[in-house]
C-alpha positions in Angstrom: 191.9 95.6 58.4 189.9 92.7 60.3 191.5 89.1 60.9 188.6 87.8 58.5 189.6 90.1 55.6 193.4 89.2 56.2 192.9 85.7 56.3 190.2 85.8 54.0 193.2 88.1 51.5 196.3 85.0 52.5 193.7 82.5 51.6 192.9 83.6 47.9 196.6 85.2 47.3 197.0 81.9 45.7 196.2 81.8 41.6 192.9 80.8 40.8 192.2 77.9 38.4 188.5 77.8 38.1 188.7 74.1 39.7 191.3 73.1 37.1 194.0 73.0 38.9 195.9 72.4 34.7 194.2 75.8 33.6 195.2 79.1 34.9 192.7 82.2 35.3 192.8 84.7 32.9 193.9 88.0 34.0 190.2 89.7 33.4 189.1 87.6 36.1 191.5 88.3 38.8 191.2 91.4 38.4 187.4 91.2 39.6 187.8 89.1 42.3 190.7 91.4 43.9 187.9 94.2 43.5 185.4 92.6 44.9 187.2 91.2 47.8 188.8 94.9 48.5 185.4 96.4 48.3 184.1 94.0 50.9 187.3 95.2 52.6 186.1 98.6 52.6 183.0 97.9 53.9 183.7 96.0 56.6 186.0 99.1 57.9 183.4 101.2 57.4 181.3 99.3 59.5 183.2 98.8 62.1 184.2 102.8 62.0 180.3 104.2 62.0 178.9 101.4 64.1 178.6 103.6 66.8 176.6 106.5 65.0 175.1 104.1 62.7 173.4 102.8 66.5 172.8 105.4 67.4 170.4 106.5 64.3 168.9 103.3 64.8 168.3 104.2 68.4 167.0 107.6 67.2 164.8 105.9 64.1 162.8 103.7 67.3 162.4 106.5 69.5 160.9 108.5 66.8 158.6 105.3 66.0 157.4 105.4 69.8 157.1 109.2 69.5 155.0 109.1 66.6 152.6 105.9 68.2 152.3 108.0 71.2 150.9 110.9 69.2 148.6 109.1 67.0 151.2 110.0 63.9 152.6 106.8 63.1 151.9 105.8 59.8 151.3 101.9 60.6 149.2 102.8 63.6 147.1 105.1 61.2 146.5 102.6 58.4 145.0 100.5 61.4 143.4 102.7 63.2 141.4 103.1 59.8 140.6 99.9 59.2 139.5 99.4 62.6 137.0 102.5 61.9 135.5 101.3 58.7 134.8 98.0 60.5 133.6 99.8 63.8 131.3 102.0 61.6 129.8 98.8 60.1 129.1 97.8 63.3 126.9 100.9 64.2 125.2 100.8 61.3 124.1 97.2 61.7 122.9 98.3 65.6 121.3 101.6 64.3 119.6 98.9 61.7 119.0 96.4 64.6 117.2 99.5 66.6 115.1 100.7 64.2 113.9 97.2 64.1 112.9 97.3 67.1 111.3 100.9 67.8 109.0 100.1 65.0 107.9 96.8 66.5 107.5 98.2 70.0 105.2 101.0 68.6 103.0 98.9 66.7 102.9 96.8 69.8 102.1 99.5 71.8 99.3 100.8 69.2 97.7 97.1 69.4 97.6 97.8 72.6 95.9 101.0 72.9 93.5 100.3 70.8 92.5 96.6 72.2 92.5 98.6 76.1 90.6 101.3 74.1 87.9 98.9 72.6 87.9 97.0 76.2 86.8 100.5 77.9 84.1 101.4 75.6 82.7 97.8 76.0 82.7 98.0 79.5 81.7 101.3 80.2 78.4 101.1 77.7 77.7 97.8 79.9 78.2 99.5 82.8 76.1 102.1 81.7 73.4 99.9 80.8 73.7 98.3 84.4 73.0 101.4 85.8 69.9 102.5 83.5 68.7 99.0 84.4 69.4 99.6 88.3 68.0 102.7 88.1 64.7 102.1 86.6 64.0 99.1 88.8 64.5 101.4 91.6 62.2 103.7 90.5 59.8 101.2 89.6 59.7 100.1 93.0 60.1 103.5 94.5 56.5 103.8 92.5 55.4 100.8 93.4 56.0 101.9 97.5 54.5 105.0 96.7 51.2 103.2 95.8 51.3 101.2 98.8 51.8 103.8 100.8 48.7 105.8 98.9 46.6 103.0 99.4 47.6 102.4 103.3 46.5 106.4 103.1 43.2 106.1 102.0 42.3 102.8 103.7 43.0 104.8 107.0 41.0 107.5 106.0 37.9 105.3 104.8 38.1 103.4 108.4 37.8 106.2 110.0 34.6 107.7 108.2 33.5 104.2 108.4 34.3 104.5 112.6 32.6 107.9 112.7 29.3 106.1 110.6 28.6 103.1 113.0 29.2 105.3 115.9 26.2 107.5 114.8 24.2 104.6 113.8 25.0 103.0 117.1 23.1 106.1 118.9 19.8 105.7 116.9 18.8 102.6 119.2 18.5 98.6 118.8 15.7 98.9 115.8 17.9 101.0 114.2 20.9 98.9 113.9 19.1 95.3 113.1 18.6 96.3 109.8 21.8 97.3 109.2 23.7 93.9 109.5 22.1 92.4 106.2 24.4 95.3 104.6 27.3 93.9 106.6 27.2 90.2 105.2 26.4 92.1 101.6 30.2 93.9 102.3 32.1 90.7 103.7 31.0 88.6 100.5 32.7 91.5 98.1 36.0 91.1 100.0 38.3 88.2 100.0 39.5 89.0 103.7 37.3 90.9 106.6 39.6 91.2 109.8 38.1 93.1 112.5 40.8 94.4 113.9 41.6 98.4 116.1 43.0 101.0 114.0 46.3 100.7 115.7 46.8 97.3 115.5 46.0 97.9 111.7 48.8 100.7 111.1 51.3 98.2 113.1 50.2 95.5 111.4 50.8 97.4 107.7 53.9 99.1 109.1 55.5 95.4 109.6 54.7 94.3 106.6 56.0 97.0 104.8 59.5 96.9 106.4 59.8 93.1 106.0 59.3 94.2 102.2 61.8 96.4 102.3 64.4 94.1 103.6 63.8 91.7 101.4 64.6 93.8 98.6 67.4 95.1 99.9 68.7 91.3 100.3 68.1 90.9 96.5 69.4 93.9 95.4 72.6 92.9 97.7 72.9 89.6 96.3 72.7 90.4 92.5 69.3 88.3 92.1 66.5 89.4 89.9 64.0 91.5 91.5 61.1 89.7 89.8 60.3 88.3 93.4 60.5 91.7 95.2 57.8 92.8 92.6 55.4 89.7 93.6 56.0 90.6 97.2 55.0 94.5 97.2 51.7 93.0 94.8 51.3 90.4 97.2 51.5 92.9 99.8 48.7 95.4 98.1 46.4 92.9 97.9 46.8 91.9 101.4 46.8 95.6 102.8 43.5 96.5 101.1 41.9 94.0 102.3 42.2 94.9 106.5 39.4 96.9 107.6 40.5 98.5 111.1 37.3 99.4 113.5 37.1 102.5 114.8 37.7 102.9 118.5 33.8 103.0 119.5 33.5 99.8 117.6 36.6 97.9 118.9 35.5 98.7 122.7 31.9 97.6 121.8 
């Protein structure tokens, strides 16, 4: 028995008068408190007879607790562990949501964007094209346009030399012979704008000049991007220049 119990026992072993100390208790109620003060008896021996095994299931009771966290068994850690995965699924959702989002508006981005580079080829290309035509005929134009000049300069040479070959024979048929002649000369300088006696070869270097400055000069416009509206009034400036030299033949240049 423990000193509190024995004490506790010497303490009430006097009557009990319910606070009147002129009424006694009645037996009925004695009788209870000596049962409930030797059952608290009891348990207090008992207690101090098993406190060794009873710490020893307690001991036991943890370790089992640790065990079972440690394993992923523990019936706490599994109710939050739950909870944790209903909010952590919320979470995905609301990202799978949040990308969704986004890959749609990055592929209707992207579409704008094809079709506005799409568009911006097509434009450009057709003007490029049209460039080119453009290009292209005015070369060809002027390629015909050379081509005439150069027909011209052809037959110009040609005709001076017949004409050469003519006044040398006339020449040989004597002074009477050629007096009558000149009144056809003035007759041919007054259907011309421009009568240049000049040799054949002076001619032909005179026409090849000419024809190369023409050439650089377009080439200068084409390189600058300008209209060739000015190249065209040089090469018809040019014609009418070129058929208007009449080169002597040799016989006639000597004389």
């Amino acid at each position: 028995m423990s000193a509190y119990s024995a004490s506790h026992r010497s303490e009430t072993s006097a009557p009990y008068y319910g606070g009147n100390p002129n009424v006694q208790d009645a037996p009925a109620d004695r009788d209870l408190h000596h049962a409930i003060m030797q059952r608290l008896v009891t348990i207090n021996q008992e207690f101090c007879a098993n406190r060794e095994s009873i710490y020893e299931d307690k001991v036991k009771e943890i370790n089992q607790d640790i065990r079972d966290v440690c394993a992923g068994n523990h019936p706490i850690y599994l109710d939050k562990v739950k909870r944790l995965s209903a909010i952590r699924d919320e979470a995905i959702h609301k990202a799978k949501l949040h990308y969704e989002y986004q890959l749609d508006s990055a592929y209707q981005q992207y579409s704008e964007d094809m079709r506005k580079a799409e568009e911006e080829y097509t434009s450009e290309k057709e003007e490029l094209r049209e460039k080119l035509r453009a290009n292209i005929e005015d070369r060809l134009k002027r390629l015909n346009e050379d081509k005439d000049i150069l027909d011209i300069t052809q037959d110009f040479n040609l005709d001076g030399s017949s004409r050469g070959n003519t006044k040398r024979n006339l020449r040989k048929r004597g002074a009477d012979q050629a007096e009558p002649a000149k009144p056809s000369k003035r007759k041919h300088a007054a259907t011309t704008a421009l009568n240049c006696r000049l040799p054949e070869d002076e001619a032909t270097d005179d026409l090849a000049l000419m024809k190369k400055n023409i050439c650089r000069h377009e080439a200068s416009v084409e390189f600058l991007g300008e209209p060739n509206s000015s190249a065209t009034v040089a090469s018809g400036s040019a014609c009418s220049v070129l058929v208007e030299f009449k080169p002597l033949g040799p016989t006639e240049g000597s004389g």
